[in-house]
DRENTORKOL-3810 file (N, C-alpha, C; in nm, 4 decimals):
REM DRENTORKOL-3810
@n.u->-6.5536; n.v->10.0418; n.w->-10.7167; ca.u->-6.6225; ca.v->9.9736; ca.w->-10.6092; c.u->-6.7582; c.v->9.9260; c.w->-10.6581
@n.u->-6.7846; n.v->9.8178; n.w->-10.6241; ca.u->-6.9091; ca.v->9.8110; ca.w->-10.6454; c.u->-7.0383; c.v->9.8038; c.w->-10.5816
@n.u->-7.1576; n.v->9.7585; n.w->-10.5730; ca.u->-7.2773; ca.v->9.7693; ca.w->-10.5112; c.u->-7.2582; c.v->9.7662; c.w->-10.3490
@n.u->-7.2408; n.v->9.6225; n.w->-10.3031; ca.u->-7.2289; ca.v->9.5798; ca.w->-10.2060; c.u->-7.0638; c.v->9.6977; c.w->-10.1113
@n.u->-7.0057; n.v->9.7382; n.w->-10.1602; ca.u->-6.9077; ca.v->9.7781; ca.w->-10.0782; c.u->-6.9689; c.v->9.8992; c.w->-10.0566
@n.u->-7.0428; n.v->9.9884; n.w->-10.1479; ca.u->-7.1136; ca.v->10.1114; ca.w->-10.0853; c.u->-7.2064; c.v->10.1265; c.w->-10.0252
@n.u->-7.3182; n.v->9.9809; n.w->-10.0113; ca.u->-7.4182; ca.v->9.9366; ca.w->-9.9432; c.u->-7.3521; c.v->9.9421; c.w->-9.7831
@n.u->-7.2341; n.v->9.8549; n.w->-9.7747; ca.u->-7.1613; ca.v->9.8691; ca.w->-9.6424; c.u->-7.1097; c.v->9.9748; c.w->-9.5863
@n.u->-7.0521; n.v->10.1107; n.w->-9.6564; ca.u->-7.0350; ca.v->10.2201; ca.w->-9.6011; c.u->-6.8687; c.v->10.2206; c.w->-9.6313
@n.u->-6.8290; n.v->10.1259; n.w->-9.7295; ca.u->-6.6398; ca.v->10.1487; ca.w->-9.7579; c.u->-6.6479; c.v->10.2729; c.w->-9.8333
@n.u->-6.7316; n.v->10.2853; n.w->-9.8867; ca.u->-6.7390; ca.v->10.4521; ca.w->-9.9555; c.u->-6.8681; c.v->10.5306; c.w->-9.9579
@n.u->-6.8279; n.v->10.7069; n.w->-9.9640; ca.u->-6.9244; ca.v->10.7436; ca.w->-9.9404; c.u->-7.0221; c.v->10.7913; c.w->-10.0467
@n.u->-7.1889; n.v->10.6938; n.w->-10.0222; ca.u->-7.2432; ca.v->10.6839; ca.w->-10.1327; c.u->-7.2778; c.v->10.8633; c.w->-10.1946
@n.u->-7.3385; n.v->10.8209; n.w->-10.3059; ca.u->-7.3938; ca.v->10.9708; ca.w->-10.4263; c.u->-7.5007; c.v->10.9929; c.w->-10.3527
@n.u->-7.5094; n.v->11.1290; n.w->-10.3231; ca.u->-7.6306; ca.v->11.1802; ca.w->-10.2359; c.u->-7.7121; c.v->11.2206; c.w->-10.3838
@n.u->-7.8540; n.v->11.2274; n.w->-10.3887; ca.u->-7.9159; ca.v->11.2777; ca.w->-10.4516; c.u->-8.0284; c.v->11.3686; c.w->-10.4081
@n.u->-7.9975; n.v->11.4986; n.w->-10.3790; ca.u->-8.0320; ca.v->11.5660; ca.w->-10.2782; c.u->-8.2059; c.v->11.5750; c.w->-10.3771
@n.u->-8.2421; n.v->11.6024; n.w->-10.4888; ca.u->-8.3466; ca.v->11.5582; ca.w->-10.4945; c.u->-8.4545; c.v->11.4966; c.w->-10.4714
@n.u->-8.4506; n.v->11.3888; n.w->-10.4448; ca.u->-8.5280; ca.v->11.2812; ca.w->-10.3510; c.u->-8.4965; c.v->11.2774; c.w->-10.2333
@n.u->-8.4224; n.v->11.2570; n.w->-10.1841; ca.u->-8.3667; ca.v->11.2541; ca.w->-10.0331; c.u->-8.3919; c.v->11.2978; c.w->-9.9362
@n.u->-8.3571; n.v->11.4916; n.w->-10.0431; ca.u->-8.3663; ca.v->11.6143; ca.w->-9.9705; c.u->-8.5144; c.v->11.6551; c.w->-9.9739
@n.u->-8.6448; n.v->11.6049; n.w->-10.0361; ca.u->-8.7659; ca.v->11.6495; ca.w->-10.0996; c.u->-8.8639; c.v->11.5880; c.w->-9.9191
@n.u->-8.8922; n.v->11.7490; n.w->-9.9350; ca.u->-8.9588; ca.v->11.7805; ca.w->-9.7361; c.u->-9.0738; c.v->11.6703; c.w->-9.7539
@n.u->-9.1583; n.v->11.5913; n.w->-9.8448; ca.u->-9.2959; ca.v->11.5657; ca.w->-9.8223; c.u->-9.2108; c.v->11.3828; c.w->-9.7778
@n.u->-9.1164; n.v->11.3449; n.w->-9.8721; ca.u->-9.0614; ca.v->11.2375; ca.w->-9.8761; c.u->-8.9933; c.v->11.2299; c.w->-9.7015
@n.u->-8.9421; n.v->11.2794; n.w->-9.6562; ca.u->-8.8683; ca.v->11.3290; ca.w->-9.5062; c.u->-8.9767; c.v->11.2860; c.w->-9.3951
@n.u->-9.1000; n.v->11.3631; n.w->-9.4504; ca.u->-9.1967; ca.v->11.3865; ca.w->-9.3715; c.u->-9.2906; c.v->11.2284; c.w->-9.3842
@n.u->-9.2976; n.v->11.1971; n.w->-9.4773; ca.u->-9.3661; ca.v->10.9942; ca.w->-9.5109; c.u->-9.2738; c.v->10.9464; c.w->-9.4068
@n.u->-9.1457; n.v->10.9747; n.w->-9.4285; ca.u->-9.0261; ca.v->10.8605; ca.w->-9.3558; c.u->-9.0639; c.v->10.8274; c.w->-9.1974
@n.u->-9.0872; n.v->10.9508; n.w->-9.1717; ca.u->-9.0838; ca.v->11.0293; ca.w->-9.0558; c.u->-9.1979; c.v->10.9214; c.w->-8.9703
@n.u->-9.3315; n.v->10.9575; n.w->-9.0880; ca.u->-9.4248; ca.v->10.9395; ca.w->-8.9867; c.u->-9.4816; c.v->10.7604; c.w->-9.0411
@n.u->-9.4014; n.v->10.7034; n.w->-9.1001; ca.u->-9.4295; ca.v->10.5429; ca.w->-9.1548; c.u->-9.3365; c.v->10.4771; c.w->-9.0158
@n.u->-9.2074; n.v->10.5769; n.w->-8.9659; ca.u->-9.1300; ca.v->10.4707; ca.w->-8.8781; c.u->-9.1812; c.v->10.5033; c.w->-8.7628
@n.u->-9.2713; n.v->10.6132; n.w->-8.7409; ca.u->-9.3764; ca.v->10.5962; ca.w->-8.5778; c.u->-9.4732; c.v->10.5109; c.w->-8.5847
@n.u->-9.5262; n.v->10.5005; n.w->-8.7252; ca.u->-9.6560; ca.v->10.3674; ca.w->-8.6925; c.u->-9.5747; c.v->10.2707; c.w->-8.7466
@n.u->-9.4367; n.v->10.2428; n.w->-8.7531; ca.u->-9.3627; ca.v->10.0739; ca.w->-8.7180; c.u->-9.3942; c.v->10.0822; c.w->-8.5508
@n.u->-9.2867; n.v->10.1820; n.w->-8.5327; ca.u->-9.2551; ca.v->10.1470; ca.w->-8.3640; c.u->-9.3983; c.v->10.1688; c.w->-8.2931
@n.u->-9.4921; n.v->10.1909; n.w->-8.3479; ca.u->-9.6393; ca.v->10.2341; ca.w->-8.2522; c.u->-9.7057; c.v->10.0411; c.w->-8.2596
@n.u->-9.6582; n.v->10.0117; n.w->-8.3583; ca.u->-9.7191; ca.v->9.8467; ca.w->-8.4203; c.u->-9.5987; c.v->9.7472; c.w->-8.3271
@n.u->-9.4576; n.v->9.8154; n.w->-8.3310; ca.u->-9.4130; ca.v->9.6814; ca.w->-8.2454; c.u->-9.3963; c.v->9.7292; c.w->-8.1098
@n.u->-9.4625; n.v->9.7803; n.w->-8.0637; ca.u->-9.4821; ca.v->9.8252; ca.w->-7.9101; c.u->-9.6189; c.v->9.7241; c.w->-7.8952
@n.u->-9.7210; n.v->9.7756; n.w->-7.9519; ca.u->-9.8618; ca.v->9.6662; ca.w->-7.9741; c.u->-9.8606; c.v->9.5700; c.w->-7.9686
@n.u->-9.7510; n.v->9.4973; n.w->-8.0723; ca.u->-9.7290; ca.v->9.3354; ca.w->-8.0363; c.u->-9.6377; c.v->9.3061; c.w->-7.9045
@n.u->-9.5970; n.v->9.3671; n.w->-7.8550; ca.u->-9.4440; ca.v->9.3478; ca.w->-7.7747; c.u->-9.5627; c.v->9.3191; c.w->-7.6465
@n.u->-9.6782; n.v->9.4473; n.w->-7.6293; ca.u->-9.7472; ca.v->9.4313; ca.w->-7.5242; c.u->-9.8844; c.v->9.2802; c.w->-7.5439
@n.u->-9.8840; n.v->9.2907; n.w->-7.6363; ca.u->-10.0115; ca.v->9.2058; ca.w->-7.6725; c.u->-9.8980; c.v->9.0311; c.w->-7.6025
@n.u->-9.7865; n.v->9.0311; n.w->-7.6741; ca.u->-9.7037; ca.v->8.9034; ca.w->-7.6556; c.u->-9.6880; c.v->8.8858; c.w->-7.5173
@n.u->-9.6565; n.v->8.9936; n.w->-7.4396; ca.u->-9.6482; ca.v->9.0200; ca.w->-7.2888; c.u->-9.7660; c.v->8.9504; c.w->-7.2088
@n.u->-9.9123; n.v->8.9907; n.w->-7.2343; ca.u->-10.0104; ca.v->8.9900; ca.w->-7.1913; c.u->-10.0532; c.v->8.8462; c.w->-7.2105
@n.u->-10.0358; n.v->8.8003; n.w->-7.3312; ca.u->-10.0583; ca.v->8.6231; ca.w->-7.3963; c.u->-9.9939; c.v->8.5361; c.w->-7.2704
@n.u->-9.8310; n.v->8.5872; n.w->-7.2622; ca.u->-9.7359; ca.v->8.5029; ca.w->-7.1627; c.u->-9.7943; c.v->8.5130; c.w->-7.0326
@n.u->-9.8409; n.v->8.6161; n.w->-6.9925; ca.u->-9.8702; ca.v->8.6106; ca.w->-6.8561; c.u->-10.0365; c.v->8.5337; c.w->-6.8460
@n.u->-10.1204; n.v->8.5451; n.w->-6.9062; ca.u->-10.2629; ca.v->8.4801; ca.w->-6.9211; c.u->-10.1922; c.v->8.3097; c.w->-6.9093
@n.u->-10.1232; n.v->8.2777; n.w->-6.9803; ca.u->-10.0364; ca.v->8.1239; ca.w->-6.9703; c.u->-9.9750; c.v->8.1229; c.w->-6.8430
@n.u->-9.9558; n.v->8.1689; n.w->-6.7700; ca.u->-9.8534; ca.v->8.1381; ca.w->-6.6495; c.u->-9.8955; c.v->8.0712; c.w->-6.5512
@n.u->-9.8528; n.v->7.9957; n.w->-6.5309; ca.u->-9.8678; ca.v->7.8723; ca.w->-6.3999; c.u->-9.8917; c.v->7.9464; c.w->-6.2977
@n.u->-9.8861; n.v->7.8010; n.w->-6.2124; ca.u->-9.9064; ca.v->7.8698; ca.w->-6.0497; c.u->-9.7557; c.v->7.8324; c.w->-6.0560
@n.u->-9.6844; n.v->7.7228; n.w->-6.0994; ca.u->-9.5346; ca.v->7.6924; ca.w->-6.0946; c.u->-9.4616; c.v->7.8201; c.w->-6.1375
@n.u->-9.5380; n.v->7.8688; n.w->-6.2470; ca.u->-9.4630; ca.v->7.9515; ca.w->-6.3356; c.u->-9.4260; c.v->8.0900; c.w->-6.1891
@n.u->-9.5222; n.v->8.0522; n.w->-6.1440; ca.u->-9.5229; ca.v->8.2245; ca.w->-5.9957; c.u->-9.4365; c.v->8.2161; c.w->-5.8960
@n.u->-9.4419; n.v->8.0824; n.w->-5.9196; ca.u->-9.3519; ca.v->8.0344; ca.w->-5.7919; c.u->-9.2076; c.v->8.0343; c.w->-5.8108
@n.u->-9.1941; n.v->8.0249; n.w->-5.9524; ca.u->-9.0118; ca.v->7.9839; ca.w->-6.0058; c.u->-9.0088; c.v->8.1634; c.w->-5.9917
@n.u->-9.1261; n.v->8.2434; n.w->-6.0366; ca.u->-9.0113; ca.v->8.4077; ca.w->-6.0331; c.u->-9.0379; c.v->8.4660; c.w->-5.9237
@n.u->-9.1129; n.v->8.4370; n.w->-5.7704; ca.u->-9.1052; ca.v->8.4743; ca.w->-5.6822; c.u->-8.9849; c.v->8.3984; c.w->-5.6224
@n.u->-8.9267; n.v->8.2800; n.w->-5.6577; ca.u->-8.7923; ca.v->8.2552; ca.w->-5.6327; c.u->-8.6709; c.v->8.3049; c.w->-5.6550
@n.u->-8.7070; n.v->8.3319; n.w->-5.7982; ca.u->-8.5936; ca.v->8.3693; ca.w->-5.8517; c.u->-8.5771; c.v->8.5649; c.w->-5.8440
@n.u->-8.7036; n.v->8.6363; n.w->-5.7523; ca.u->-8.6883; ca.v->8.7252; ca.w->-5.6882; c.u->-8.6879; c.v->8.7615; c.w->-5.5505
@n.u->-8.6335; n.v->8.6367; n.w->-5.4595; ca.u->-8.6616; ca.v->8.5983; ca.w->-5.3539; c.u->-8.7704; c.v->8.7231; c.w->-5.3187
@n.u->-8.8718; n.v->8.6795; n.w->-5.2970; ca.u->-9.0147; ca.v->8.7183; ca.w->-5.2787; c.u->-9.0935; c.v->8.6856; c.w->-5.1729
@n.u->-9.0965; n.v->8.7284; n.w->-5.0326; ca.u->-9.1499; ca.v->8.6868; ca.w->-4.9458; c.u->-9.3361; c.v->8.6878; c.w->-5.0264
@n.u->-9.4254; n.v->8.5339; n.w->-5.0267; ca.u->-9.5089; ca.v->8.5426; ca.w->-5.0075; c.u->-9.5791; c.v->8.5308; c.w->-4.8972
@n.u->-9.7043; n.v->8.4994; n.w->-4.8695; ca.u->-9.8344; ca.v->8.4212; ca.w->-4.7968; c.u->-9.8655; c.v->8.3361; c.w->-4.8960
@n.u->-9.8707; n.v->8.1906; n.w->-4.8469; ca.u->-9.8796; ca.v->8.0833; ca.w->-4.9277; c.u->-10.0531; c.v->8.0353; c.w->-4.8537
@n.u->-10.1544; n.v->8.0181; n.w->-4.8963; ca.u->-10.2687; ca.v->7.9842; ca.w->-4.8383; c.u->-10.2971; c.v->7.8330; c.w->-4.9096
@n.u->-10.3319; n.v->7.7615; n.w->-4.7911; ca.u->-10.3480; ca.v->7.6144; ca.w->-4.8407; c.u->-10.5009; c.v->7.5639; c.w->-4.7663
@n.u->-10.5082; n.v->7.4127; n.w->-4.8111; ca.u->-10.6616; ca.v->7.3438; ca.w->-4.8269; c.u->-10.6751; c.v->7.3694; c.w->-4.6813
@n.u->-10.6115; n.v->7.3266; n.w->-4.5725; ca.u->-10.6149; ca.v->7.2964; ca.w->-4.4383; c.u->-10.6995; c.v->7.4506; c.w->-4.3885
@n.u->-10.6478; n.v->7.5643; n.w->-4.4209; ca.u->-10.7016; ca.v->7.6653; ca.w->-4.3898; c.u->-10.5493; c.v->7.7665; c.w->-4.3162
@n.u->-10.4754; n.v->7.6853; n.w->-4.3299; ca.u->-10.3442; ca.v->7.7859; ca.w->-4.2755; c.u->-10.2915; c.v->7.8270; c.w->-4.3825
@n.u->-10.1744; n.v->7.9309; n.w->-4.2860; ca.u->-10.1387; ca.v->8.0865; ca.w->-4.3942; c.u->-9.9854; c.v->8.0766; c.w->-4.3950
@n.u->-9.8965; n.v->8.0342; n.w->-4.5370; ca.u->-9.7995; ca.v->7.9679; ca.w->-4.4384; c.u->-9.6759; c.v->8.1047; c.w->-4.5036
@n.u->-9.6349; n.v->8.1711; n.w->-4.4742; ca.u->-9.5262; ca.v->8.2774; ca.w->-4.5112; c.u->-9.4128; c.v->8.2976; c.w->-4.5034
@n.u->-9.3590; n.v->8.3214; n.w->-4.5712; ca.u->-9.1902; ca.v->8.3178; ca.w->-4.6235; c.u->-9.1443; c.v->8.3344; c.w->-4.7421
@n.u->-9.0308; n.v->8.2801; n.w->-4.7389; ca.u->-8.9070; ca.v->8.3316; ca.w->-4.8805; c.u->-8.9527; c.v->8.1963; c.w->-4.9881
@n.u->-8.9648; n.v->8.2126; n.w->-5.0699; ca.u->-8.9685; ca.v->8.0524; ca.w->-5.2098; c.u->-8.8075; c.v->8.0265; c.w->-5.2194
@n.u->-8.7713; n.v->7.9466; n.w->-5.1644; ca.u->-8.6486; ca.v->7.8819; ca.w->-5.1265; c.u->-8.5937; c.v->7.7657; c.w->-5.2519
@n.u->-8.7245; n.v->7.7322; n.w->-5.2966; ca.u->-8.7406; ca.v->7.5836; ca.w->-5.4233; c.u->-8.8492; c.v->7.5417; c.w->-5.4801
@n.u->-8.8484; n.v->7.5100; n.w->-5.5929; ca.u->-8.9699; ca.v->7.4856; ca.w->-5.6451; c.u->-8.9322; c.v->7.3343; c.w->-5.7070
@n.u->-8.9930; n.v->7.2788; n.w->-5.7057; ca.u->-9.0500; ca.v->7.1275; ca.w->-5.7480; c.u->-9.1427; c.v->7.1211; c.w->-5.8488
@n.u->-9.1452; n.v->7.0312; n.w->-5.9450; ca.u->-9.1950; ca.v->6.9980; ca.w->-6.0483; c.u->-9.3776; c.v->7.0092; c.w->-5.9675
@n.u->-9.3734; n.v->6.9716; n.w->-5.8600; ca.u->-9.5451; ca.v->6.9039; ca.w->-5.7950; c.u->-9.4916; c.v->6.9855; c.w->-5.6061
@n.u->-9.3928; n.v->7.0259; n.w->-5.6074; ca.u->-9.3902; ca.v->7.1075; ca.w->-5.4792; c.u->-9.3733; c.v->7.2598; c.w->-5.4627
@n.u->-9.3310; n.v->7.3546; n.w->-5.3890; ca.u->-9.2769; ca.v->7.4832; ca.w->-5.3276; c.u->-9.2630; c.v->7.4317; c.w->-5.1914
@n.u->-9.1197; n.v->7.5065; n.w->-5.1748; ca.u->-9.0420; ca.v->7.5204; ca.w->-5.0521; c.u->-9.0414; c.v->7.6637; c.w->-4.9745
@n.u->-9.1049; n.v->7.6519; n.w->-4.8814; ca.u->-9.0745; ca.v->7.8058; ca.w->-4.8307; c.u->-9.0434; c.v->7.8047; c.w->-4.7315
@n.u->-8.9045; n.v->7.8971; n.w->-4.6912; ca.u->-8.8295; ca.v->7.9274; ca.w->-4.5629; c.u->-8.8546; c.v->8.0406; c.w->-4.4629
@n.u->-8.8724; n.v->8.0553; n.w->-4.3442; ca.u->-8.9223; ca.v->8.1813; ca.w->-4.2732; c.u->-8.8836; c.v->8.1260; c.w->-4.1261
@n.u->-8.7949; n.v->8.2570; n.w->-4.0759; ca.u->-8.7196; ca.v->8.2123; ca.w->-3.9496; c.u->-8.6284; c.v->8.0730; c.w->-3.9222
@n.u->-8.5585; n.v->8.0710; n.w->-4.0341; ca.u->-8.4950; ca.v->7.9232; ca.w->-3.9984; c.u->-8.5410; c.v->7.7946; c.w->-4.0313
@n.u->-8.6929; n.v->7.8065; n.w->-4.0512; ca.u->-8.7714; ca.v->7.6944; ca.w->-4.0791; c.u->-8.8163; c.v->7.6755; c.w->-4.2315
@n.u->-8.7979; n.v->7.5363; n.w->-4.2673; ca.u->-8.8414; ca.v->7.5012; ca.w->-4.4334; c.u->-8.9890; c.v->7.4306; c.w->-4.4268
@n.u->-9.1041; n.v->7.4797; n.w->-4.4802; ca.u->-9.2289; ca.v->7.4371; ca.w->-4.5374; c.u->-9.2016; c.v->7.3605; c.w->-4.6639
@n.u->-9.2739; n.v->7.2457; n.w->-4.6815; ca.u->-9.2638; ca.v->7.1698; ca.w->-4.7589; c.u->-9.3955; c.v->7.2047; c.w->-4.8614
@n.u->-9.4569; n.v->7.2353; n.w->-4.9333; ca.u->-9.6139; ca.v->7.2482; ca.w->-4.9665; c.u->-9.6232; c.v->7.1987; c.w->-5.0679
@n.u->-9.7019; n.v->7.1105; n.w->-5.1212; ca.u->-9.7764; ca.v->7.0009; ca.w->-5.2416; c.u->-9.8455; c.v->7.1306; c.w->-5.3243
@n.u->-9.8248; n.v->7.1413; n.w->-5.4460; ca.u->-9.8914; ca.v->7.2351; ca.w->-5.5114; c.u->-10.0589; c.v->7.2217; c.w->-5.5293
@n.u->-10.0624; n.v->7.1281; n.w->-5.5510; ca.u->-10.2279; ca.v->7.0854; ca.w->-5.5310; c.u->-10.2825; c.v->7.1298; c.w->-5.4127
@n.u->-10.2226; n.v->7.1527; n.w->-5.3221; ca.u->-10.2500; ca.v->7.2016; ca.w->-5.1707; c.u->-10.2795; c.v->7.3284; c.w->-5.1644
@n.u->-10.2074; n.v->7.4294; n.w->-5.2370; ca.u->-10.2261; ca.v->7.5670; ca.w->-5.2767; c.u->-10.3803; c.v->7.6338; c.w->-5.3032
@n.u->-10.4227; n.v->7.6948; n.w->-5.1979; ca.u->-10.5528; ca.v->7.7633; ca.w->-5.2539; c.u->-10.4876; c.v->7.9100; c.w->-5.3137
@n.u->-10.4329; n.v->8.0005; n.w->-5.2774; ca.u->-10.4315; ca.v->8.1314; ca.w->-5.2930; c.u->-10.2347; c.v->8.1777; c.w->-5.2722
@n.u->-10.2022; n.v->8.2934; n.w->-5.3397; ca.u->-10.0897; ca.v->8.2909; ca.w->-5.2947; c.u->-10.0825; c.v->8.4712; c.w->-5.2906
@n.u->-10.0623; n.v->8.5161; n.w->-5.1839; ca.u->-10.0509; ca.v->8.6524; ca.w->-5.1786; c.u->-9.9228; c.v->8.7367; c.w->-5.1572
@n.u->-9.8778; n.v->8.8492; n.w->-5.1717; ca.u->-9.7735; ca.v->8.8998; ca.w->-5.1852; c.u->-9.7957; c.v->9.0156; c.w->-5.0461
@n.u->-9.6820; n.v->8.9963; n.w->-4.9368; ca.u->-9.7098; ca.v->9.0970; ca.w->-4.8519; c.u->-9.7632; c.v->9.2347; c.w->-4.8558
@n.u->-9.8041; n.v->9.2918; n.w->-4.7464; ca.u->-9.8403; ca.v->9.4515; ca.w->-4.8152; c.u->-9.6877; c.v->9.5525; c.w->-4.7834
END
């Protein structure tokens, strides 16, 4: 057999319990693959935190849709308009509450709050 077929596991490779088995080498392994996973937890959150600092007001609106999300939608006029995000529009949000569809211009949007 050669390299590649014992690399894959068709046979079972030569242990060399020397190195392998040697406690200080065990103990490097050990503690090099907690500061991997301690480093890609760091980026995973740092990448997390980047995406959300970028997020639209569209961007809030497509995952309060796509979690049907009762908000409070607050607009220029001074009214409070509340319901389900039913649709989002490139330049609109749709919100439904009791039967009734709100049409709202995103530019119109002062504030958008999440019930208590």
């Amino acid at each position: 057999m050669d390299a590649l077929e014992e690399w894959n596991g068709s046979r079972e490779p030569a242990r060399d319990d020397g190195i392998i088995g040697h406690p200080d080498l065990s103990a490097l392994g050990r503690s090099l693959r907690a500061e991997m996973d301690e480093t890609l937890r760091a980026e995973q959150y740092a990448a997390r935190v980047a995406a959300q600092r970028r997020r639209t007001l569209r961007d809030r609106f497509l995952l309060a849709e796509d979690r049907a999300e009762r908000l409070h939608v607050a607009v220029v006029d001074g009214t409070d308009i509340a319901g389900q995000v039913v649709a989002v529009g490139a330049d609109h949000v749709v919100v439904a509450h009791a039967g009734r569809r709100c049409w709202i211009a995103m530019q119109h949007v002062i504030a958008i709050r999440l019930p208590i």
